[in-house]
KEPATI-98516 format. One record per residue (C-alpha): z, x, y; residue in three letters. Coordinates in Angstrom, 3 decimals, padded with zeros to 6 digits. Last residue first. Example, Ala and Ser with C-alpha at 12.3 -4.5 7.8 and 13.67 -1.06 7.14 Angstrom:
SITE        w        u        v resn
SITE  007.140  013.670 -001.060  SER
SITE  007.800  012.300 -004.500  ALA
***
This chain:
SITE        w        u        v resn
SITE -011.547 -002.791  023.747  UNK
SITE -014.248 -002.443  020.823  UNK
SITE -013.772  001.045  019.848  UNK
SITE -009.964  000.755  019.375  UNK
SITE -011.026 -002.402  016.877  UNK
SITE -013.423 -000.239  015.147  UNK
SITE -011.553  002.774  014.908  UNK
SITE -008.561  000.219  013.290  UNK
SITE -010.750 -001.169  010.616  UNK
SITE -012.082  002.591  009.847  UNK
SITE -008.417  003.211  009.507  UNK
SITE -007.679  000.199  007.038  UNK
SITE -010.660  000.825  004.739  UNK
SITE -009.718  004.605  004.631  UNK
SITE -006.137  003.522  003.287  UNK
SITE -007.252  001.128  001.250  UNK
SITE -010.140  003.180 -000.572  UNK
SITE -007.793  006.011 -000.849  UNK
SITE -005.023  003.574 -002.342  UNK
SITE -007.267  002.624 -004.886  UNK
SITE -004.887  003.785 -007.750  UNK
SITE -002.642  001.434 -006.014  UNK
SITE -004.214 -001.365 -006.786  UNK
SITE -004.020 -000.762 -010.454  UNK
SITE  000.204  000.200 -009.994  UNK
SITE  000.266 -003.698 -008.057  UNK
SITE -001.566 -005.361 -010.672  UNK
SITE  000.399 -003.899 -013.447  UNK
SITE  003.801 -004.637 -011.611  UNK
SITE  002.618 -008.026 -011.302  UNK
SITE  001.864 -008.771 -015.253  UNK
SITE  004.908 -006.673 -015.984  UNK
SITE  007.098 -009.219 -014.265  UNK
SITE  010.800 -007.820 -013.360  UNK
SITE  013.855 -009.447 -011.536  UNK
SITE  016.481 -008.826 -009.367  UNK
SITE  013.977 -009.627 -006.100  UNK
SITE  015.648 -006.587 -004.565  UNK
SITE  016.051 -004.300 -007.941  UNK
SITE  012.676 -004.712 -008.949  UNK
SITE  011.599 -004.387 -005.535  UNK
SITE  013.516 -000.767 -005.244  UNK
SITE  011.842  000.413 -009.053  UNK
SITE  008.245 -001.183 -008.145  UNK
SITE  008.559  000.805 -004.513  UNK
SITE  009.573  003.897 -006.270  UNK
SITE  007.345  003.897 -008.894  UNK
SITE  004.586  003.470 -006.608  UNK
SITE  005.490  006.555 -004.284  UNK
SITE  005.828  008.662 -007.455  UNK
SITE  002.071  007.679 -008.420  UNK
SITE  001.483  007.880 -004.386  UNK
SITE  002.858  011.601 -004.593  UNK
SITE  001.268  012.562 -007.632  UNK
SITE -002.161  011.250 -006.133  UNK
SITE -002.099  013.258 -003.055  UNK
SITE -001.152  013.102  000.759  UNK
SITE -001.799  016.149  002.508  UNK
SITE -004.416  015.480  004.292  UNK
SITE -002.836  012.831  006.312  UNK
SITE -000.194  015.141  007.372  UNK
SITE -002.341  017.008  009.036  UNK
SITE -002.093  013.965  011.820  UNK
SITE -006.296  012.817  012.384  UNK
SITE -004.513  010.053  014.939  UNK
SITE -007.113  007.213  012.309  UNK
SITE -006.105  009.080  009.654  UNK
SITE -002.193  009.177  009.770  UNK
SITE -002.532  005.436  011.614  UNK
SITE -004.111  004.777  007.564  UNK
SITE -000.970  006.154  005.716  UNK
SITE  001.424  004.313  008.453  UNK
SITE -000.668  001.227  007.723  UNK
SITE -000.953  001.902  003.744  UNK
SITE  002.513  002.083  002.869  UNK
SITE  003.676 -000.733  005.431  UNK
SITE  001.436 -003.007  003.820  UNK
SITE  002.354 -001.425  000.458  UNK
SITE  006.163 -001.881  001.145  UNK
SITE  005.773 -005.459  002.281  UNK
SITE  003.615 -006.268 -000.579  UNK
SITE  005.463 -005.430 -003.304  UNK
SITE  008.674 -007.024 -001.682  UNK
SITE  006.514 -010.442 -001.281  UNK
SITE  005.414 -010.360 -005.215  UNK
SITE  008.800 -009.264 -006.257  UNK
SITE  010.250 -012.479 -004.401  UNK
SITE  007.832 -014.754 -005.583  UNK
SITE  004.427 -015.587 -005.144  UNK
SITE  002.068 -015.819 -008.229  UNK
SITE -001.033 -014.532 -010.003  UNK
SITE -000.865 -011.739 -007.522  UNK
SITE -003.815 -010.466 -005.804  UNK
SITE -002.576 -008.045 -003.264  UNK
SITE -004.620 -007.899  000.046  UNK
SITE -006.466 -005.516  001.197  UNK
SITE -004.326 -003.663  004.202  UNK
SITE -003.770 -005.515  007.172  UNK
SITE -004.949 -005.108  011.022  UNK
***
């Protein structure tokens, strides 16, 4: 199971560290819900906002480069995060469900 994917206008080395951390970002987030951990609940939109900077500052860094255009898409997709995260777990019920 994968989080929504990313639409990036290209594929580079910011692109790929961008989504590496959100994949990882939004499976641990979503294996929170899906083991109902209180730590789930306690995950807010400050956090993620500081979450995203992070990730955009330690990719920028990585891939030694910047593109506004991806870091743009990447901070809008993250305002969805709920909608990824919940997406993700209810993917991962059903799959438990079906075995």
């Amino acid at each position: 199971m994968q989080a929504a994917e990313i639409r990036f206008p290209s594929s580079g080395a910011l692109e790929s560290c961008l989504e590496t951390n959100v994949g990882k970002w939004v499976q641990m987030h979503a294996e929170l819900q899906v083991n109902e951990d209180p730590a789930a609940g306690k995950v807010n939109d400050p956090e993620v906002a500081a979450w995203t900077g992070a990730a955009l500052d330690r990719c920028r860094k990585q891939a030694g480069t910047s593109n506004k255009a991806v870091e743009d898409i990447f901070a809008r997709y993250m305002l969805r995060w709920r909608d990824h995260v919940f997406d993700l777990a209810s993917s991962i019920r059903r799959r438990g469900q079906a075995d």
